[in-house]
N, C-alpha and C positions, 0 to 999 in steps of 0.2 A: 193438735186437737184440744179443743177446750174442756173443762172438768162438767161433768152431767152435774143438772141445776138439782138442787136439793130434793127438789120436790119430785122431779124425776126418779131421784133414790130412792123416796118413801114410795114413790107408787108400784116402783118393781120389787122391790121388800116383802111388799105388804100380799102383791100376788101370787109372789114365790110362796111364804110363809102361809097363803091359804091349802099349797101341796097339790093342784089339782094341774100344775104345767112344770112342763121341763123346763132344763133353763135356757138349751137353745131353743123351747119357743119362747122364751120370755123373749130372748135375741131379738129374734125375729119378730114380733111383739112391738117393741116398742123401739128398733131399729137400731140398735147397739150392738158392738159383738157382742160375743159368746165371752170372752177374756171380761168383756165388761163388769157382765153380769156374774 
């Protein structure tokens, strides 16, 4: 498995850090595990 691209990270950060989703939906969200996120 290759490493999620930078900007990938800033943008599940950023909508984690707004607090209005869980993180297995962020998962699910933007197609990553759960482990990922």
């Amino acid at each position: 498995m290759k490493p999620l691209s930078t900007d990938l990270r800033q943008r599940i950060i950023a909508v984690y850090a707004d607090g209005s989703i869980s993180q297995r939906q962020l998962a699910e969200r933007f197609q990553v595990s759960l482990s990922t996120v």
